[in-house]
N, CA and C of each residue as an Amber inpcrd file, in Angstrom:
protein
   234
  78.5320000  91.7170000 104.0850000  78.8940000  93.1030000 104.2520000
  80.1840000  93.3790000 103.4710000  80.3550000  94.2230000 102.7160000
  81.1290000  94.7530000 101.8050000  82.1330000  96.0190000 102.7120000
  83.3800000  95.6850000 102.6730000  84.2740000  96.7640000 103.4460000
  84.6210000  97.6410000 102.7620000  84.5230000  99.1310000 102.8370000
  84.8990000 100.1940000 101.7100000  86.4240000 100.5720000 102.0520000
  86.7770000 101.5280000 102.0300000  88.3420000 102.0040000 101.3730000
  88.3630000 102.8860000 100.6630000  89.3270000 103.5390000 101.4790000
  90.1700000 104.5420000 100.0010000  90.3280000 104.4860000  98.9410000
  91.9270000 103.6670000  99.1740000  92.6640000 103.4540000  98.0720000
  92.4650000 101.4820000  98.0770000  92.5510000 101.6890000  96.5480000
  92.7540000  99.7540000  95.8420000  94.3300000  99.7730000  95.7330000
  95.0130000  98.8420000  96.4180000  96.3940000  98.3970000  95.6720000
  96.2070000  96.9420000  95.2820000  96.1590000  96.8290000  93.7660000
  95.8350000  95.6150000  93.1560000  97.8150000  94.5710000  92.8240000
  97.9040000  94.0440000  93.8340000  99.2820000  93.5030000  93.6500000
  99.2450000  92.1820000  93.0020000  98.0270000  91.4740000  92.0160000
  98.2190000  90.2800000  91.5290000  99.5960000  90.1870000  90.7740000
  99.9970000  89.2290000  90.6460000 101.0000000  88.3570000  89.8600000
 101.9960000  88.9850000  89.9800000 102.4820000  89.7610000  91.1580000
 103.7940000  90.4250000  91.9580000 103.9000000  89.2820000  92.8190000
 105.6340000  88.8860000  92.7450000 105.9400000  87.6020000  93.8860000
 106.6780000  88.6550000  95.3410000 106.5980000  87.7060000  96.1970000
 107.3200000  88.4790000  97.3940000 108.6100000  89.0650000  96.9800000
 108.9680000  90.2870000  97.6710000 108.6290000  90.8660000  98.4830000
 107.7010000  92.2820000  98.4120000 107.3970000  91.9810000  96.4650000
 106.9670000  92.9960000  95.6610000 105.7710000  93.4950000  96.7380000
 104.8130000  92.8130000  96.7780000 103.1220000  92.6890000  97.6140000
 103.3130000  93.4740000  99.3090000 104.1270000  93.3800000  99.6730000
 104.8200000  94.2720000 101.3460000 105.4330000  95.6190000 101.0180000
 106.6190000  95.3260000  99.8390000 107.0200000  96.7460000  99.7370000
 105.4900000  97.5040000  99.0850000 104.9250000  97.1800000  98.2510000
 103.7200000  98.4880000  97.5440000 102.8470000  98.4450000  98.5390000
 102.6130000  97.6470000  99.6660000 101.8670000  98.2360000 100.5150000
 102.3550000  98.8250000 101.4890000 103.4290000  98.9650000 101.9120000
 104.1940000 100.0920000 102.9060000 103.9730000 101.6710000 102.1160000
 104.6320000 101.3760000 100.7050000 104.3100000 102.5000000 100.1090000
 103.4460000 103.4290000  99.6930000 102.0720000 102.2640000 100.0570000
 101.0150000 102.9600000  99.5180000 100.3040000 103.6830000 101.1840000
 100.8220000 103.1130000 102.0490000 100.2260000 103.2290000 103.5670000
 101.0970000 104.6410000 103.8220000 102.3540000 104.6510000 103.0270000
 103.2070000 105.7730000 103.4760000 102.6400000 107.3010000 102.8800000
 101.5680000 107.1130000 101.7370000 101.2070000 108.4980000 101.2790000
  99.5270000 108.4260000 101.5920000  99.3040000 107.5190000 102.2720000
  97.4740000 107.8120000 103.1980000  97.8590000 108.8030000 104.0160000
  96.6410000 109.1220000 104.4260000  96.2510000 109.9100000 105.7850000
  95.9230000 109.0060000 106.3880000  96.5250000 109.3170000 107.8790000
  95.8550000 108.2150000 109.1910000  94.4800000 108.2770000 108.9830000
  94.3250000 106.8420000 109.0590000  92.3540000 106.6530000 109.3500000
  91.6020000 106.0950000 107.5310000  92.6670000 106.6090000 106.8810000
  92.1130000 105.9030000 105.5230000  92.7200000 104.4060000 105.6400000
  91.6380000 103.7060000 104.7590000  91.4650000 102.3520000 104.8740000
  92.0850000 101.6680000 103.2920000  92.7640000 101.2080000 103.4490000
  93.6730000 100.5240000 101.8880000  92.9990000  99.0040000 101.3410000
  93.0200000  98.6560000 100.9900000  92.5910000  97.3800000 100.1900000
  93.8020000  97.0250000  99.3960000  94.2110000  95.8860000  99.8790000
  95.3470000  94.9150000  98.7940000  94.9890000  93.5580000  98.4540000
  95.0640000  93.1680000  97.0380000  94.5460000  92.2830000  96.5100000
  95.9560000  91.6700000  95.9700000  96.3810000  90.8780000  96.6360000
  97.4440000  89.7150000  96.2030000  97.0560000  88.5530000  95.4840000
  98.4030000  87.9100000  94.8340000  97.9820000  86.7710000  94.4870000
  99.1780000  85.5810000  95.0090000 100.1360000  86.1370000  95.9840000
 101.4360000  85.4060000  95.8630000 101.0660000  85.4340000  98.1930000
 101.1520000  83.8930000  98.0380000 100.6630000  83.2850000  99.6570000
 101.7900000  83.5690000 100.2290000 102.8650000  83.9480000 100.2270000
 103.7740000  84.8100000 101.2490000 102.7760000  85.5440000 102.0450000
 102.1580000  86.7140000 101.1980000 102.0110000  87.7950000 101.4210000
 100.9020000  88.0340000 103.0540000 100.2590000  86.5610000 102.6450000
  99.5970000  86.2710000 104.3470000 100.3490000  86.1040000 105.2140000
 101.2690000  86.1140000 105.5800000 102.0300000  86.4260000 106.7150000
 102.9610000  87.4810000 106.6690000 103.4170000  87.9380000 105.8680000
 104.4170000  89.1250000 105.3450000 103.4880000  90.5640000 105.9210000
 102.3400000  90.4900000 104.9530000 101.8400000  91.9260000 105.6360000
 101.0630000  92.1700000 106.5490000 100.5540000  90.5660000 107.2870000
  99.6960000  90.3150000 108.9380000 101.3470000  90.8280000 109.8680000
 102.1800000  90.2260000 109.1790000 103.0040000  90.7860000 110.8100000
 103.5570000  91.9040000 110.2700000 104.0750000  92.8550000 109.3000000
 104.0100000  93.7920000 108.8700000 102.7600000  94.7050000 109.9500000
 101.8610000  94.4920000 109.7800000 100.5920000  95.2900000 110.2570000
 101.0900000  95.0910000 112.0250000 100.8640000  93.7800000 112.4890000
 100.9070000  93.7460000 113.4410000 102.4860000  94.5150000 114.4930000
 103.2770000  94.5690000 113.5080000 104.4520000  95.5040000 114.0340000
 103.9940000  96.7070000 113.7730000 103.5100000  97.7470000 113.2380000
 103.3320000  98.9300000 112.8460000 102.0840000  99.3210000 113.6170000
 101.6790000 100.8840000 113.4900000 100.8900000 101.8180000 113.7150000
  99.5000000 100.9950000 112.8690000  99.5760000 100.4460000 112.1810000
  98.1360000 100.3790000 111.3590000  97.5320000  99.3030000 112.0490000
  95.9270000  99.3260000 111.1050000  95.2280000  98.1240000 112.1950000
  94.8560000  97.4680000 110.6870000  94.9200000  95.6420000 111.1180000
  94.4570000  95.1610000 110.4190000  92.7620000  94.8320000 110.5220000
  91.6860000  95.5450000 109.4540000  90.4350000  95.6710000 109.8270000
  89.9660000  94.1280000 109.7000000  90.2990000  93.4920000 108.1950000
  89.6110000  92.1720000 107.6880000  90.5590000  91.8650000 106.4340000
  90.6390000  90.6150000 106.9380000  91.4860000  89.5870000 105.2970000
  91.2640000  88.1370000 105.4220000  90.7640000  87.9430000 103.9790000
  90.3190000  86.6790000 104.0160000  91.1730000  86.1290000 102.4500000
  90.9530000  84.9190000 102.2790000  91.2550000  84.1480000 101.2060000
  90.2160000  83.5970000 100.1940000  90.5660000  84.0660000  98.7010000
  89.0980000  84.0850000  98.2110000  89.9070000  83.2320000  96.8450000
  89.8150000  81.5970000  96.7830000  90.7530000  80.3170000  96.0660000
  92.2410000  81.2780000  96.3280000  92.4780000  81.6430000  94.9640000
  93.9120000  82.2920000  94.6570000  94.2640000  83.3320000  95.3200000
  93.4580000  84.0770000  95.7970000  93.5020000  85.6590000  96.1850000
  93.5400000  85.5640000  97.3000000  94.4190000  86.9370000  97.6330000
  94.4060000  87.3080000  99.2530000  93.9770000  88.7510000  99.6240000
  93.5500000  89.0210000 100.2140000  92.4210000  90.2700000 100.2400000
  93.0170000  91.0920000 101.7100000  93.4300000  92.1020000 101.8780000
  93.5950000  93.0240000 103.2900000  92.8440000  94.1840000 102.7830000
  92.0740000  94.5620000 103.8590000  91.9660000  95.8370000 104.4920000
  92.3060000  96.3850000 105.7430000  93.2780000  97.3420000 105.3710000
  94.5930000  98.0230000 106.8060000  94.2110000  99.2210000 106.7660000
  93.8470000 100.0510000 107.6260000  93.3570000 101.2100000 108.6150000
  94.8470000 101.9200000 108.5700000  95.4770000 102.6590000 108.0850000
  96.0550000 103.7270000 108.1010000  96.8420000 104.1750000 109.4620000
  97.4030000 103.9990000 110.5790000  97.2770000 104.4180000 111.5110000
  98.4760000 106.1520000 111.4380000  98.8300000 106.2920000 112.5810000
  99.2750000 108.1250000 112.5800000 101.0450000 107.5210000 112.9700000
């Protein structure tokens, strides 16, 4: 099953803390309820924007690890 989304934020070959700040930023001009997609390449970022999410309004829907890549989809919250 393929998860859809809004918006793509493609953050490869950005090192921390680059991959957290563009996704705050990009969560900051959604509408609640749109669904974001971030495609990292720097393994901070699995814990940086899981507890990021998990402190905030948004929901983390699904993220997995695909070799190099790190994959979120975050739900927008209000």
């Amino acid at each position: 099953m393929t998860q859809s989304y809004d918006v793509l934020l493609d953050t490869s070959e950005l090192r921390c803390p680059m991959p957290l700040l563009k996704t705050k930023q990009s969560l900051s001009s959604m509408q609640p309820g749109q669904v974001l997609k971030v495609i990292s390449t720097d393994s901070g970022s699995w814990r940086d924007i899981s507890a990021f999410v998990d402190l905030s309004s948004h929901s983390m829907i699904e993220k997995c690890q695909d070799e190099s890549l790190y994959i979120y989809f975050i739900e927008k919250g209000v």
